[in-house]
N, C-alpha and C positions, 0 to 999 in steps of 0.2 A: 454815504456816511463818511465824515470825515473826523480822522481823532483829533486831539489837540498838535499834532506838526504834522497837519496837513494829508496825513496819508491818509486813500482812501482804503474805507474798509467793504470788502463785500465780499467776504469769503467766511463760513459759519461752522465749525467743527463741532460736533451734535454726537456725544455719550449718550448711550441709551439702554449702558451696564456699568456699573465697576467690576463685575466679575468677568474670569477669565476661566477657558479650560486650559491654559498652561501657565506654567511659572517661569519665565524667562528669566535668567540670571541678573539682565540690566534691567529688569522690566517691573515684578513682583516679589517678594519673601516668600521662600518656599510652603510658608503655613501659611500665604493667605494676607488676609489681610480683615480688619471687620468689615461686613459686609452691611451697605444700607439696606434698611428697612424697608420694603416692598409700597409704604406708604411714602414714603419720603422719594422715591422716585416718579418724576413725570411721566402721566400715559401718554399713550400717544397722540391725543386727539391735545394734549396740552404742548405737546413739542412744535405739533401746528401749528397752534394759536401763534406761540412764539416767530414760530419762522414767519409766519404769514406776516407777522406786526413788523418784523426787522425786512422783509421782502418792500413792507409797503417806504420804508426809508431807504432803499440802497442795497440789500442784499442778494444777491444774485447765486453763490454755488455754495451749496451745503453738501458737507463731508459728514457720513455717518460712522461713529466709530464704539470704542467699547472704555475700559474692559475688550473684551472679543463681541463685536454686536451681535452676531449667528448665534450665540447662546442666549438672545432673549426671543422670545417665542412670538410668531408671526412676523417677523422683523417686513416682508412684503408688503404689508398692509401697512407700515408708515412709509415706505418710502411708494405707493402710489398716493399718500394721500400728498406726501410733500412736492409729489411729479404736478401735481394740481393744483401749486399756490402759483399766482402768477408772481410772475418775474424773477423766479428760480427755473436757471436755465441749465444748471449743471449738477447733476447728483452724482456723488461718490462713492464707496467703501473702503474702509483698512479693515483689514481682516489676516487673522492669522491662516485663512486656508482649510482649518481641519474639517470644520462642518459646510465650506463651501461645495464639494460637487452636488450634493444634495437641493442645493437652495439656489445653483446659477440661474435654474431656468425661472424660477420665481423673479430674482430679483432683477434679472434683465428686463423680462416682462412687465413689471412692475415701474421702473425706469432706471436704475441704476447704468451708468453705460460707462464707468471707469472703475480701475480697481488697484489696491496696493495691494501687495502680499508681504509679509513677513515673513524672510528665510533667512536665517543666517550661515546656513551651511549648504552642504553640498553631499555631505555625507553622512546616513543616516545614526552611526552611533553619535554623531557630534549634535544633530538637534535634538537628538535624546537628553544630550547630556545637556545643551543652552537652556531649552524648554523643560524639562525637568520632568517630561509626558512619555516616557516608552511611546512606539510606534505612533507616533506624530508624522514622521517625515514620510510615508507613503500614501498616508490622506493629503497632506498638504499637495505632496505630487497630484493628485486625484486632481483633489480643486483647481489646481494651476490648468492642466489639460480640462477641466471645465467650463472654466473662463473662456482659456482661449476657442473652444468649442461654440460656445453661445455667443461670444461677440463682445464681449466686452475690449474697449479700445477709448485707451492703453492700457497695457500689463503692466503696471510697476514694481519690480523685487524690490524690496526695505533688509537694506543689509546691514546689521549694526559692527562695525569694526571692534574688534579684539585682540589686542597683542597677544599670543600666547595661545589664543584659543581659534582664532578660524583668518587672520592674516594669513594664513600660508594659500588661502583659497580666494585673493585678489584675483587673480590671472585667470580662475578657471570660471567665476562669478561675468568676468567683462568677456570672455570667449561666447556665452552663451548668448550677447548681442550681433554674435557678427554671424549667429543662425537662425534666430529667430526672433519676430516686433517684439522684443521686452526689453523694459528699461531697468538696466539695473541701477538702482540709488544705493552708492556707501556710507551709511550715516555716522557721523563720531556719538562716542557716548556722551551722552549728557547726565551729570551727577544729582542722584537724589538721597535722599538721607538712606533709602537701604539700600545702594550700589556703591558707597565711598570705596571699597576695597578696588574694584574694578575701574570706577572713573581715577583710579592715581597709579593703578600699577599696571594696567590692561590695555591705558588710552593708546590709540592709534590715529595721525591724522590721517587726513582725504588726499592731504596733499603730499603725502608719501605713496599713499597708493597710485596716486597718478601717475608718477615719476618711473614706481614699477612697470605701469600699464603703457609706457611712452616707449618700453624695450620691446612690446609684443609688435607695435606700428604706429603709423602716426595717428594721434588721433586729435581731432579739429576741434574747436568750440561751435556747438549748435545751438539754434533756440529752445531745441527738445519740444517733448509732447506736451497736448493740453494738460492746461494744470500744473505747472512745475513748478511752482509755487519756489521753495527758498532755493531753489537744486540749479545747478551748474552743468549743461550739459555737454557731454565728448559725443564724436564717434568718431569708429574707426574706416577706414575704405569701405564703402560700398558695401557696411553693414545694415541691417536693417532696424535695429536696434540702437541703443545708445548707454551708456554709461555716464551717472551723474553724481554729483556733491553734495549732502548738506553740510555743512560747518558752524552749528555753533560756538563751538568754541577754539579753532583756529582762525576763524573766520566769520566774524559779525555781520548777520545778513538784516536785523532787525531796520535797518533804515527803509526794506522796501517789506514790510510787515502788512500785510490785509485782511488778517484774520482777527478772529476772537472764535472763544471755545462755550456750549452750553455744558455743564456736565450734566452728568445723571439723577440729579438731585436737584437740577432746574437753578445752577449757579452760572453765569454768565462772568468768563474772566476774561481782559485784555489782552492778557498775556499767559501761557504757557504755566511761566516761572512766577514768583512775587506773592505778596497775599493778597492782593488786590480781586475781589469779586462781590458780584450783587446779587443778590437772593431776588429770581423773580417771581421761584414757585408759589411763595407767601401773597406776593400781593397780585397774582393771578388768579391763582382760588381764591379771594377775597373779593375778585370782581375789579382790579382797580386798573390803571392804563399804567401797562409797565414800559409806554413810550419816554417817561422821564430818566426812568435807570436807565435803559438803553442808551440814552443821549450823554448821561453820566458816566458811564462806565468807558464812551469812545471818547468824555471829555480826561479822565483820570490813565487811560490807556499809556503807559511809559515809555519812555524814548527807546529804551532797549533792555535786555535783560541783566545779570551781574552774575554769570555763574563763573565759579571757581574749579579750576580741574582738583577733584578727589575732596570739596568740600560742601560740607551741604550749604554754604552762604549763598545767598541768592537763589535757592529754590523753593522760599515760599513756605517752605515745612514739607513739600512732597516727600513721603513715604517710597510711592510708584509713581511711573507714569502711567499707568493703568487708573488710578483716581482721578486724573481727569481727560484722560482718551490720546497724551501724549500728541 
């Protein structure tokens, strides 16, 4: 699949909730948010259909995410049925961790065989206080030692930067690479209409944190693990792990862009940011060949995104990144 400048697309990021069991500071409104109607989301025998139509044009590694996807029930049973479309060679998950120890052994067996976590701290009063969930941070520990229990490879930590609020735990986030295969990713915040406060007063770049991370030892540029999609990787001596970037907004990675996102409501967007999306769920259940949206949506896909630090311009109306799986 090619969009209009040329870049290939074959990476598929697949919501299959908007809801979430925490409330992340950069992430959701503490009350929530409306929640779609249990009709208006895709089963999953229809997420297939889809993958399987965009598998037969070019797509190759689908990413399952949320909301928190472990909060929708039986989550196992879509990702074997998607381990069975041909030409999807790579299945994923983001996941916040909480209800991961419970579910590794399903979802490895199943096919899942890479994994992100979302941590932002290190210390459990502080993802109390990010997540906005009491005792969150000893599950999430759980999940992590589950993961790497059952096999999943790579680890990836999702670390969203914060001035004020967990910057003081750069050093101790890239330490936990030089003991163990995880990758830690430092991500900048990206602003949505409910995080302006934090995207203008809170922003931290990647490229500050490096500079810090350049005083612990040297650390090299690498290709990094499968999948590194927009990330920048370090390591350091003869660790086993690695430390990486995303930057959108120090640092414009959108020119090597391969993805497009489904949300939960069966909307197929370009892009992340923008309002730009196609309703496939309608003319699915309708019976109709949703291969011309598809074709449309990689021809309308945009060169890049336009966010503003601290303004909602350029995100499209996003509320959260939890509405469309971030």
């Amino acid at each position: 699949m090619k969009d209009g400048f040329g870049r290939t697309v074959e990476y598929l990021r697949v919501s299959v909730t908007d809801k979430c069991n925490l409330r992340c500071v950069y992430c959701m409104p503490l009350e929530g948010l409306p929640w779609m109607k249990r009709s208006e989301i895709l089963d999953y025998e229809e997420i297939e259909q889809i993958v399987r139509t965009m598998a037969g044009m070019g797509l190759r590694r689908v990413r399952i995410t949320g909301g928190e996807p472990l909060v929708r029930r039986d989550l196992p049973d879509l990702v074997a049925m998607l381990a069975k479309v041909p030409g999807i060679d790579d299945l994923s998950l983001s996941t916040n961790a909480v209800l991961l120890e419970e579910h590794a052994d399903a979802l490895r067996t199943a096919g899942v065989r890479r994994i992100n976590v979302s941590l932002d701290s290190l210390r459990e009063d502080r993802v109390d206080d990010i997540a906005r969930r009491p005792g969150s941070f000893p599950r999430i520990m759980a999940g992590l030692d589950a993961a790497e229990r059952v096999g999943f490879e790579p680890i990836k930590l999702n670390v969203v930067l914060m001035r004020g609020v967990n910057d003081d735990e750069i050093e101790a986030f890239a330490e936990i690479t030089r003991r163990r295969p995880w990758h830690v990713r430092f991500i900048e915040v990206m602003p949505t209409g409910g995080n302006l406060g934090i995207s203008a007063d809170q922003f931290f770049s990647c490229q500050a944190a490096l500079r810090r991370l350049g005083r612990l030892a040297d650390l090299s540029p690498v290709e990094g693990p499968k999948g590194n999609g927009p990330a920048d990787y370090y390591r350091f001596p003869g660790a086993p792990g690695t430390v990486g970037v995303i930057t959108p907004m120090s640092h414009n990675y959108c020119d090597r862009c391969n993805r497009m996102r489904l949300t939960a409501d069966g909307h197929l967007r370009p892009c992340l940011f923008g309002h730009l999306q196609t309703n496939l769920r309608d003319p699915l259940r309708e019976g109709r060949s949703i291969v011309p949206l598809i074709e449309e949506t990689l021809r309308v896909k945009p060169e890049r995104h336009h966010l503003v630090q601290g303004s909602a311009v350029g995100s499209g109306g996003l509320v959260a990144l939890s509405q469309t799986g971030g």
